[in-house]
C-alpha positions as CSV (number, residue, x, y, z in Angstrom):
1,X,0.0,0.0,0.0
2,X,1.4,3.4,-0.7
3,X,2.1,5.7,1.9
4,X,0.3,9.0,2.4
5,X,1.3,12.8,2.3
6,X,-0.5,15.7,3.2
7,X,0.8,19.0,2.1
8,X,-1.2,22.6,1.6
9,X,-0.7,26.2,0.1
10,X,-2.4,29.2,1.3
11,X,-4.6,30.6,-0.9
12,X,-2.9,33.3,-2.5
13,X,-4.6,33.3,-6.0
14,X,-0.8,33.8,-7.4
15,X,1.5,31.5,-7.1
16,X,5.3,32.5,-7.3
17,X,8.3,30.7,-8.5
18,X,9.4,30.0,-5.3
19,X,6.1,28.1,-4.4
20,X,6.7,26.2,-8.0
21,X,9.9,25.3,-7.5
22,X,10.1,24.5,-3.5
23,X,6.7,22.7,-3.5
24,X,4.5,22.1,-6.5
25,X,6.5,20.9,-8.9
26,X,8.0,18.7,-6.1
27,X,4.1,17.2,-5.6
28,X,3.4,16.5,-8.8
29,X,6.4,14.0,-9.0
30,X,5.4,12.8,-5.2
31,X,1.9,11.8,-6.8
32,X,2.8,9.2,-8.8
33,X,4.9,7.2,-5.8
34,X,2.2,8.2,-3.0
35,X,-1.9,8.8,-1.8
36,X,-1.1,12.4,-1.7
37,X,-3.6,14.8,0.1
38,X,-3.3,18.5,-1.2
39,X,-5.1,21.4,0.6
40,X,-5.6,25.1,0.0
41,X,-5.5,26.2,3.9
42,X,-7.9,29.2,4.2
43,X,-8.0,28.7,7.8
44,X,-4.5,29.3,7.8
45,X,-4.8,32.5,6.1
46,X,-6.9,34.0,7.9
47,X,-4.2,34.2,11.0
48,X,-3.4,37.5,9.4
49,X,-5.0,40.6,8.0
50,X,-6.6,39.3,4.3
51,X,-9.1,41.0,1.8
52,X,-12.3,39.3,3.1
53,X,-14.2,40.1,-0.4
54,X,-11.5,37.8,-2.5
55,X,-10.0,34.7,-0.4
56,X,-13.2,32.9,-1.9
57,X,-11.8,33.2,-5.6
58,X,-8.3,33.3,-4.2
59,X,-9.0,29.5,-2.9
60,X,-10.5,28.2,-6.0
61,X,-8.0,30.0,-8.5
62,X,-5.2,28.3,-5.9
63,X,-6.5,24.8,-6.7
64,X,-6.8,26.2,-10.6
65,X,-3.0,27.1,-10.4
66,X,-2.6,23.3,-8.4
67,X,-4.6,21.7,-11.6
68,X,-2.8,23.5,-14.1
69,X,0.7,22.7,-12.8
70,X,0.0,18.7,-13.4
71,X,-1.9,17.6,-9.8
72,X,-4.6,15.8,-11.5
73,X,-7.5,15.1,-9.5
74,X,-7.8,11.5,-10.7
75,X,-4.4,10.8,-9.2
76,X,-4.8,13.0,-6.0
77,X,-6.9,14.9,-3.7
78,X,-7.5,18.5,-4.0
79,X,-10.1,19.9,-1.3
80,X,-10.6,23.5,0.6
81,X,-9.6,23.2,4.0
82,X,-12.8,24.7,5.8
83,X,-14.6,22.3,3.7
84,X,-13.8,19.3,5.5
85,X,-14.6,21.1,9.5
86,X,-12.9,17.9,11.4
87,X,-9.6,20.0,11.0
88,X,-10.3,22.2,13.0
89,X,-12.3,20.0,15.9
90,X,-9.0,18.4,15.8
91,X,-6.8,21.2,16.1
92,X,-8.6,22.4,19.5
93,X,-8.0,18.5,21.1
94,X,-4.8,19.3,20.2
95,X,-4.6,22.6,21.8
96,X,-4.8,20.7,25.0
97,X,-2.2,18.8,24.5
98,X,0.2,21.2,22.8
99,X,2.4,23.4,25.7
100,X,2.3,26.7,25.4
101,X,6.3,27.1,25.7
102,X,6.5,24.8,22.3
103,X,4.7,27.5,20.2
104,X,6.1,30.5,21.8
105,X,9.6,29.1,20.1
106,X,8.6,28.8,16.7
107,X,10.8,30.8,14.3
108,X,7.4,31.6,12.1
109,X,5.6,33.0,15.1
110,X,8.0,35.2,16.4
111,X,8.5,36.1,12.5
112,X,5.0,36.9,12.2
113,X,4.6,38.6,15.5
114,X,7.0,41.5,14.0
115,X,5.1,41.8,10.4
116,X,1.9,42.0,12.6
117,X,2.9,44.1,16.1
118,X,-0.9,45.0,15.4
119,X,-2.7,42.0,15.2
120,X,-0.4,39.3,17.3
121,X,-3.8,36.6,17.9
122,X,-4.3,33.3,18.9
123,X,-4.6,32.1,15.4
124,X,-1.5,33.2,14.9
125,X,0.2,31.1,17.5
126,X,-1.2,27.9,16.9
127,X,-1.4,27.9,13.5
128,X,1.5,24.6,13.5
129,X,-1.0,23.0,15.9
130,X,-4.1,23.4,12.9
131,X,-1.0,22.7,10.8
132,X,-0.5,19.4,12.6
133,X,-4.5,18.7,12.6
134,X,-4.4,19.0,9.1
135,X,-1.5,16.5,8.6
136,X,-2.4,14.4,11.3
137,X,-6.5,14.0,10.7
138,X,-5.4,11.5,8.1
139,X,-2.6,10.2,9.7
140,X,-0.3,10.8,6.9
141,X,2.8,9.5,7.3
142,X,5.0,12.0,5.1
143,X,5.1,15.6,4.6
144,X,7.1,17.3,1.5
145,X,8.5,20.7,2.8
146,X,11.3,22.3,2.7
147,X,13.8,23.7,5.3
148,X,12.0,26.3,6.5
149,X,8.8,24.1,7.3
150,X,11.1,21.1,8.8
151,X,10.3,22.7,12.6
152,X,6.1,22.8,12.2
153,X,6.4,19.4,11.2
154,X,8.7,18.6,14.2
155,X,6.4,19.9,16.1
156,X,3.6,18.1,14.8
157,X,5.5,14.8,15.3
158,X,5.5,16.0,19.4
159,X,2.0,16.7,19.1
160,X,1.5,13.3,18.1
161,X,3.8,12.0,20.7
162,X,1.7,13.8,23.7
163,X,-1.3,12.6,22.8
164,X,-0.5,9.0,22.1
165,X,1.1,9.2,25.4
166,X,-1.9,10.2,27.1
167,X,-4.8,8.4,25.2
168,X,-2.8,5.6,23.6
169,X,-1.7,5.1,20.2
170,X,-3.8,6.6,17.5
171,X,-1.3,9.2,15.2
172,X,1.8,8.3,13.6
173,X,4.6,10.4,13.6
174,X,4.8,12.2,10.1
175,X,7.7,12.0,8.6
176,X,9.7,14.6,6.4
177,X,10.4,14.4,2.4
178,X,12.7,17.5,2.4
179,X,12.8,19.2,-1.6
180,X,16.5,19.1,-2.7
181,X,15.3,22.7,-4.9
182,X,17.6,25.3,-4.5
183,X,16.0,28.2,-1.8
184,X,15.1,31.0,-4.4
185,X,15.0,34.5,-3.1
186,X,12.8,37.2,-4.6
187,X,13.9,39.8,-7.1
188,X,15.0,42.1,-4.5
189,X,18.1,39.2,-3.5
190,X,17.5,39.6,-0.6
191,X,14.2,38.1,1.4
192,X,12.6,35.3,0.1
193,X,10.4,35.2,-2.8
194,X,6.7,37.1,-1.3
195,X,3.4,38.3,-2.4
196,X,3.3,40.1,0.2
197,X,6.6,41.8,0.1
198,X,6.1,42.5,-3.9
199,X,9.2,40.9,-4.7
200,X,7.8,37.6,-6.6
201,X,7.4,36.5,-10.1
202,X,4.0,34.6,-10.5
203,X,4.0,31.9,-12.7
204,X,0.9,32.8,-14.4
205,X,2.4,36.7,-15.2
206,X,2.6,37.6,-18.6
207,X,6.1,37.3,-20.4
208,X,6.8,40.8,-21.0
209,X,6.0,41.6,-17.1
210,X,8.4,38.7,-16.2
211,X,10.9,39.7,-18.5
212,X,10.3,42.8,-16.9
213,X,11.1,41.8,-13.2
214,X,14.2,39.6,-14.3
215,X,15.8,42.8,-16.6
216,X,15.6,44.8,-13.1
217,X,15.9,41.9,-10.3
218,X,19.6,42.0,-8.3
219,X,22.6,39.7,-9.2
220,X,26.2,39.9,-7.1
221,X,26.2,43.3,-6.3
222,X,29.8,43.1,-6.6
223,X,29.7,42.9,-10.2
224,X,28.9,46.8,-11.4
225,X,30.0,46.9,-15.2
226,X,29.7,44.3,-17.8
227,X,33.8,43.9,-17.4
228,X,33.8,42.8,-14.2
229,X,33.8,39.0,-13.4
230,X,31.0,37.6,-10.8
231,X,30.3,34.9,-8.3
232,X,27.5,33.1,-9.3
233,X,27.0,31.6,-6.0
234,X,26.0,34.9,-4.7
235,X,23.8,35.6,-7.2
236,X,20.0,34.7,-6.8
237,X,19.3,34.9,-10.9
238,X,22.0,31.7,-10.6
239,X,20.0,30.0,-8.3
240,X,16.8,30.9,-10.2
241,X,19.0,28.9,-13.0
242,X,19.9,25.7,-10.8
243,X,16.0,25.3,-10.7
244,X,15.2,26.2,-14.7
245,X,18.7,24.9,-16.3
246,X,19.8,21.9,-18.0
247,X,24.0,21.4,-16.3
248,X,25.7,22.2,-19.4
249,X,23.9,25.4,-19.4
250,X,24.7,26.0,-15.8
251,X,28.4,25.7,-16.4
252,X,28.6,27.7,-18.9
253,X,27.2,30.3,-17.3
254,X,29.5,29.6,-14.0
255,X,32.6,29.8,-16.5
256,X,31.2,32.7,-18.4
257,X,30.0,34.6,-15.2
258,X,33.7,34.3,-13.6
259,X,35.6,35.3,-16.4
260,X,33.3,38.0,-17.7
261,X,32.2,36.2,-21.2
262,X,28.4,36.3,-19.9
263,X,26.9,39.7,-18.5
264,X,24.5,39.4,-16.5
265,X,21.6,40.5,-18.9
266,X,22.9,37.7,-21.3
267,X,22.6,35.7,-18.2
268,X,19.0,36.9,-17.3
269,X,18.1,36.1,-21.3
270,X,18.7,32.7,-20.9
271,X,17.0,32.3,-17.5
272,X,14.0,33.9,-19.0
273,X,13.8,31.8,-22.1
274,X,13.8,28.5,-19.6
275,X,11.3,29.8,-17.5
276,X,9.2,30.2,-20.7
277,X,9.8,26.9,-21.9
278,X,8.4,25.0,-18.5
279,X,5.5,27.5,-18.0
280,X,3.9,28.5,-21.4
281,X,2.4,24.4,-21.0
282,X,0.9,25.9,-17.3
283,X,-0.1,28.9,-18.9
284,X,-1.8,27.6,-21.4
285,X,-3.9,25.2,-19.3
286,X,-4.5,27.5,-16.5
287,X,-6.5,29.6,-19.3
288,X,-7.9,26.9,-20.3
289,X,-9.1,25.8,-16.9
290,X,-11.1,29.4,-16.2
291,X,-13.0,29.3,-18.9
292,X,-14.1,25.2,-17.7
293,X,-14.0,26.1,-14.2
294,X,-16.8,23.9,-13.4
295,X,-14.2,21.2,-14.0
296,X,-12.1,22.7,-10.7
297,X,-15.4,22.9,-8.2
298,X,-16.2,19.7,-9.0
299,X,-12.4,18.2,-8.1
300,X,-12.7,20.3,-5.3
301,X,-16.1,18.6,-4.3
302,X,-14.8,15.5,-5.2
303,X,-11.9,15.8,-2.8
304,X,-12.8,16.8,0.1
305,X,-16.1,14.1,-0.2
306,X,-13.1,11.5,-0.2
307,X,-10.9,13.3,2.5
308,X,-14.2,13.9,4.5
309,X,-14.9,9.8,5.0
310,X,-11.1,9.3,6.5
311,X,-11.7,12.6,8.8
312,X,-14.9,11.2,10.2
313,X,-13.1,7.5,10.8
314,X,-9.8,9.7,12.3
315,X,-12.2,12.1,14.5
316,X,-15.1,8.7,15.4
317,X,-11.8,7.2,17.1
318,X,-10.0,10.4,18.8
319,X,-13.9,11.0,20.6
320,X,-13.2,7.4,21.9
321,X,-10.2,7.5,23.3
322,X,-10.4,10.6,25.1
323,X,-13.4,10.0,26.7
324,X,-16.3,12.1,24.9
325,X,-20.2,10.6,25.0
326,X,-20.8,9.4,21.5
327,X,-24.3,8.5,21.3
């Protein structure tokens, strides 16, 4: 029997090429080994300040995006997260197990606390223990992340450790599939690839806008006139690469960049044509999918009916063991 893996995206409505290279592309691969669960979390994103009158669309255009990048919902499941509520009666059992001291260290709280002095909630700190709810409510025994997501699903591992302690064993303890993709900072070089920080490249832009955004974004900064050589392992649009590039390619441009051959605009041209070449297929099929998106409600439907049936079964057993009346 294959072994499952849950894994979710907020529900930006734009996905970036950070998002497409540290996750997505990374799922659809996972698919064909695994019973992978995807979810857009709108729970999630609702731990922060959001524009109420959109995250409906934003959700469905998510799973769109999902679709178009090659999840097919034959061969996985796509659902919205508030559609399926057991996450969340899940997350509050968990609450009382979950100590207070173990959220209060997480790197994304605190990081969240500072972008948000003005709305520091409850949401905000347990969001990892919804997080672990979500992984956990079908006891999936793998989640794809990458570095930065290693601790929430550490943490979700302990959560699944306290309770089984208390109440016997019921959860197993996830494991992590870390993506080997290169960490791809946004534009700016310098903080990592964000909506909300406007320093992103969405894989659904236009070419001229992301032509546009590459022509301007920062290489080494030691590198000022087209004369002077250049680390590339310093420079973000040579990461960008590692994720886009065939190897001959990539040592050319490491030779090139070193000795000066390559500028960096010539470098940027060549990025830009790659990026082209894997996205006009997602593109094309994301356009495809709005004007059908009938096709997208109904995989969303379809999935979380399917994810539904195994909540119920996970959430029937966790009233047992800890002692709730079930008539």
């Amino acid at each position: 029997m294959k072994g499952r893996i849950f894994s979710g995206i907020q529900p930006t409505g734009d996905i970036h090429l950070g998002n497409y290279v540290g996750a997505i592309r990374h799922w659809v691969h996972l698919m064909e080994e695994y019973d992978c669960i995807f979810c857009v979390v709108d729970y999630h994103a609702i731990t922060v300040e959001y524009p109420i009158d959109e995250l409906r669309q934003r959700s469905v255009e998510t799973a769109l995006i999902l679709i178009a990048c090659g999840l097919s919902p034959e061969k996985c499941r796509i659902f919205i997260q508030s559609h399926v509520p057991e996450h969340t009666e899940l997350a509050w059992i968990f609450n009382c197990v979950t100590p207070i001291g173990e959220l209060e260290r997480m790197t994304q709280f605190k990081d969240k606390s500072k972008q948000h002095r003005g709305n520091i909630n409850m949401g905000l700190m347990g969001y990892p223990v919804l997080q672990a709810a979500d992984i956990l409510i079908y006891k999936a025994g793998f989640v794809p992340v990458g570095e930065d997501q290693v601790q929430h699903v550490e943490l979700s591992r302990e959560v699944a450790r306290k309770f089984n302690g208390r109440y016997g064993e019921v959860f197993p303890e996830p494991q992590v599939i870390l993506s080997t993709a290169p960490k791809i900072l946004g534009v700016d070089g310098q903080a990592k690839m964000s909506k909300t920080l406007n320093n992103y490249i969405g894989i659904l832009e236009e070419e001229k806008d992301v032509w546009e955004k590459l022509r301007t974004a920062v290489t080494d900064v030691n590198r000022v006139r087209r004369s002077d050589t250049g680390n590339p392992e310093v420079c973000n649009i040579y990461t960008i690469h590692r994720a886009f590039s065939e190897n001959a390619m990539l040592l050319e441009i490491d030779k090139g960049c070193r000795s000066a051959a390559i500028g960096c605009i010539d470098c940027k041209k060549m990025l830009f044509e790659n990026i082209n070449k894997e996205l006009a297929p997602v593109r094309e099929k994301a356009i495809a999918l709005k004007n059908h998106t009938g096709y997208v409600i109904d995989a969303l439907k379809k999935g979380a009916k399917e994810c539904s049936v195994i909540a119920k079964q996970t959430m029937d057993e966790v009233r047992r063991v800890i002692g709730l009346y079930v008539p």
